[in-house]
N, C-alpha and C positions, 0 to 999 in steps of 0.2 A: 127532560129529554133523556133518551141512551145514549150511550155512551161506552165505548169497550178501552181499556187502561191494562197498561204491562204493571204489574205490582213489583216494588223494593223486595230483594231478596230473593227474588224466584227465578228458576229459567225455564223453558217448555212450557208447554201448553196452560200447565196452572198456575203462571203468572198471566194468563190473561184473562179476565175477569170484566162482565158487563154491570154496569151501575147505571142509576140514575141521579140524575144534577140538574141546577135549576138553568134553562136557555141562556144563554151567555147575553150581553146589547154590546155592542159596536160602540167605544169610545172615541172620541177624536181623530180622525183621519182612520177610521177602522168602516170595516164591513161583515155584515153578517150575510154567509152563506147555508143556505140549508142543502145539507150535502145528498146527492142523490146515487152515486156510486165511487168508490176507492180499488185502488186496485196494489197488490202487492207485490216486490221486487225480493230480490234473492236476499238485499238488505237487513227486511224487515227479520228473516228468516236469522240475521246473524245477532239482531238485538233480540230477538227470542230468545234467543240459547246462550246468550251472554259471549259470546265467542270473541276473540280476538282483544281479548282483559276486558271487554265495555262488557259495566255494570247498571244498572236502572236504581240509584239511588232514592229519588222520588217517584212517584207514580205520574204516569206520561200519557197522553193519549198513542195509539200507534198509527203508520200507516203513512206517508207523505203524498200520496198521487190521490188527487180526487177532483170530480167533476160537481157540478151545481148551482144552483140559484139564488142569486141574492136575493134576498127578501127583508134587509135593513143596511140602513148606512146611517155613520154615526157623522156627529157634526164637521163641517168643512167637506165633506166630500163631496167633490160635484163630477166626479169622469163617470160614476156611476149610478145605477139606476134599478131599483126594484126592479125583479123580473130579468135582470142581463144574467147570460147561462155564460160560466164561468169555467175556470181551473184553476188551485191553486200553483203558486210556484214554488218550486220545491226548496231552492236557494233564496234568502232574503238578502237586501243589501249589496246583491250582487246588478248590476243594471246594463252592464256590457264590460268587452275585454277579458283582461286577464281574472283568474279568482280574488277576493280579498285573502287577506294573509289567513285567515283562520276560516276557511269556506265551512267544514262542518260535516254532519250528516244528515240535513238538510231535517223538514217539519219530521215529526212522530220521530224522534231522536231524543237524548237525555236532556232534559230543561227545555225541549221544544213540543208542547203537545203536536199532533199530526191530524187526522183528517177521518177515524175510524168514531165518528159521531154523527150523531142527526142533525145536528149546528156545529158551525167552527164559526169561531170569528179572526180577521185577517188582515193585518195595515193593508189602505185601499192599492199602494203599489206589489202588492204580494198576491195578488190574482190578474189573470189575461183572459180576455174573451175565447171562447171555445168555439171550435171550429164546426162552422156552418155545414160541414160535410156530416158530421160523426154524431151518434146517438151518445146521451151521456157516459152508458158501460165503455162503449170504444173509447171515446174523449179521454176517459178517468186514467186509460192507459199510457196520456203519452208525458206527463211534467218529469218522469225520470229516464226511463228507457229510451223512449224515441228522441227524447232532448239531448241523451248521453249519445244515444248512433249520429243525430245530427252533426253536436259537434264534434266525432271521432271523421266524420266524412268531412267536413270543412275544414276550419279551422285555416292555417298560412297553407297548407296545402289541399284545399278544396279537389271533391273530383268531378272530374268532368267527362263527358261522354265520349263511349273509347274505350277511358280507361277501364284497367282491373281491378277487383274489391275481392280481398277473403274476407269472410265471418268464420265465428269459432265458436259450432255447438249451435244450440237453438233455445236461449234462452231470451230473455226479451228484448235485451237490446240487440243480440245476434240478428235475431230475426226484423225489427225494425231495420236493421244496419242494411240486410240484404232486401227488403221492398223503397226502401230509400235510396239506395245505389242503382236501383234497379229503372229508378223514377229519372235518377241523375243521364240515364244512358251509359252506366256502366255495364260490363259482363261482369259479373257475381260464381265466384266458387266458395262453396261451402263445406264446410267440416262438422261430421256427426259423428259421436260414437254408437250409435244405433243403425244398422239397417232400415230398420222399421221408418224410420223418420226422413229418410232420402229422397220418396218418391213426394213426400210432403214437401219438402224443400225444392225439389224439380218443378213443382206445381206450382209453387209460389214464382217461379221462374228461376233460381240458379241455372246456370250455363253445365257445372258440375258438380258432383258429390263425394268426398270421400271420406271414407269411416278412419279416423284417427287412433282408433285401438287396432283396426288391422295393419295400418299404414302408417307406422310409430314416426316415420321419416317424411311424415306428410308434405314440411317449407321444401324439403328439396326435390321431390317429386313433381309441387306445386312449380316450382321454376323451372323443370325439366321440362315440363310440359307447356311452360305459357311464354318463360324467358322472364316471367318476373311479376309479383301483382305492386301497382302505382299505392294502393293502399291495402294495411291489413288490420283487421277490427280485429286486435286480440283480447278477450273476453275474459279471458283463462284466466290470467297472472302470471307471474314468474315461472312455473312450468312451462310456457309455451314460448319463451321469448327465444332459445334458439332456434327453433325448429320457424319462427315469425321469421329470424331474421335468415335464414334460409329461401323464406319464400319471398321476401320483399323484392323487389327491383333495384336498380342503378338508381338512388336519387328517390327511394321512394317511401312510405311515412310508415312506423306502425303506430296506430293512436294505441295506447295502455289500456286499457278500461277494466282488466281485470280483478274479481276478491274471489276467484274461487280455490286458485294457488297462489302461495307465498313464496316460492323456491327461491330460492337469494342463490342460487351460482351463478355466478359470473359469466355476462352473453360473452360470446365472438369477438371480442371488439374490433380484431381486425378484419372479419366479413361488414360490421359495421360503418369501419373506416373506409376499406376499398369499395362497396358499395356508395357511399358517401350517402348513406339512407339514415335517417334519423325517428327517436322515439319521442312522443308526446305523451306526456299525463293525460286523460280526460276525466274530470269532476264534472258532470252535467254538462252544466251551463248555464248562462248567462238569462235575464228578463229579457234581452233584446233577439238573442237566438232563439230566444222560445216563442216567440211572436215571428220570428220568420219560418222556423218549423210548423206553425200554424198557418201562416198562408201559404208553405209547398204543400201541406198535406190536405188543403182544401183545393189547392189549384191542380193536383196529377190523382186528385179522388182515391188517398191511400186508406185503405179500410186496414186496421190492426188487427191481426191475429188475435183471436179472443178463446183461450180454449174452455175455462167455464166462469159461469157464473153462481153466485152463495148469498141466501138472505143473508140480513143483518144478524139474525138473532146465529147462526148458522159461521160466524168469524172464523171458528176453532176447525172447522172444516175446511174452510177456506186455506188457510194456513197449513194443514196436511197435505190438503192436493199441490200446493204450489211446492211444496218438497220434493213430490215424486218425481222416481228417475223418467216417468215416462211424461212429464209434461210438456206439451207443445201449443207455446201460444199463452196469454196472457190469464192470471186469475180476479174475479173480480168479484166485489162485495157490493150486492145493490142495496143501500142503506136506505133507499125508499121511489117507490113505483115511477116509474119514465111517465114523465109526462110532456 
């Protein structure tokens, strides 16, 4: 089989490298998936380039989000079934609740191969049924991004219709956050730094739009105008968390979710305090969240933004286009024909 590996030593583009190796077989409580599309996260972009000190000491498969077909299971497994169309999960070990202490960076991470192969094989609890709505490119999108919007909109303070949802930019989980909220019966305002991308975002449904490089003071604009959003998907990182906690309401949550800034100043704490709004980590999620993100997203027919698609042999492309400033919408790797 192929197979694509980030090589020891390298950062960019030529450490990744396609090989061939023999089919893996499904061990004990294992299964074998023959993978039929993966799809890439801003993540994968950081283990590329080595950034944030992660090194690639062994050679790793990459990639953690993928859809496809079992086609072996190895002894004792009985939930599953040649032929069941699958996802894997992106978190192992994890099964509901709070994270384990050491959560990770989940498959196609250091010591964990990923999913950027023709076969992976997978303990039989580290895959879920794939939703009955979604062709496998779509499907392949949702074990990180949409699993990460879901639990940033749930979680102790779930929202509910009514209320108000920011997203921040349009990246992938942004943009699940805002067709998720949107499913919930929330109104959705959204922040872009592009014009270009506004009317796409209006389209999708947003209530609002506003560009954050012209409107540097967006959180307090944002509460000028609404009195306050119930939730705010900040995407960003530490850049964004005053201007988040500007815009939050009395009582109201911002989920974390950001790696794109690390700013470490010190928020507001007493617009924190007086608000009495509080800040959540979000790490994905859970097996049992990913199974209910799967039947909301087959029960309100959410079709995911998918901006393109790249053969197998084609990775190294893949990986460019999901860089650009101008990408809207998900990148995917069809590692072999929809069937």
């Amino acid at each position: 089989m192929r197979k694509w590996v980030l090589e020891p030593g390298i950062t960019g583009l030529d450490a990744l490298v396609l090989k061939e190796s023999p089919v893996p077989e499904p061990g004990p409580g294992q299964v074998r998936v023959a993978v039929k599309a993966a799809s890439l996260n801003y993540r994968d972009q950081i283990l590329l380039h080595g950034r944030w000190g992660i090194t690639i000491e062994e050679e790793v498969v990459p990639l953690g989000d993928a859809s496809g077909v079992i086609d072996a299971v190895g002894p004792g497994v009985e939930e599953w079934r040649v032929g069941d169309r699958v996802l894997g999960i992106y978190h192992g070990g994890w099964i509901d609740g709070p994270p384990p202490a050491e959560v990770g960076f989940g498959l196609g991470s250091p010591g964990q191969d990923g999913v950027l192969a023709e076969y992976i094989v997978l303990n039989a609890d580290r895959v879920t049924r794939m939703p009955s709505t979604l062709d496998f490119v779509e499907a392949s999108t949702l074990p990180c991004a949409a699993l990460t919007a879901w639990s940033a909109l749930t979680g102790d303070k779930p929202v509910r219709a009514g209320q108000r949802v920011l997203t921040l930019g349009t990246g992938g989980v942004s943009l699940f956050a805002l067709q998720l909220a949107l499913a919930m019966g929330a109104e959705v305002t959204a922040l872009t730094g592009q014009d270009v991308k506004a009317s796409r975002l209006l389209d999708l449904g947003a209530t609002d739009v506003i560009n954050y490089r012209t409107t540097p003071n967006w959180g307090e604009v944002v509460h000028s105008a609404t009195g306050g959003m119930d939730k705010v998907v900040n995407t960003d990182g530490g850049n964004a968390l005053t201007q988040s906690l500007a815009a939050v309401s009395a009582g109201g949550e911002i989920a974390f979710v950001g790696l794109f800034s690390e700013g470490d100043a010190p928020p507001p704490l007493l617009v924190l305090m007086t608000k009495a709004a509080s800040i959540r980590g979000v790490a994905v999620g859970s097996a049992t969240a990913f199974t209910q993100l799967i039947d909301f997203v087959d029960q309100h027919g959410i079709k995911p933004v998918v901006r393109s698609t790249f053969a197998f042999e084609d990775a190294k492309a893949a990986y460019t286009a999901q860089a650009g400033a101008d990408v809207f919408g998900k990148i995917v790797v069809e590692v072999a024909p929809q069937s």
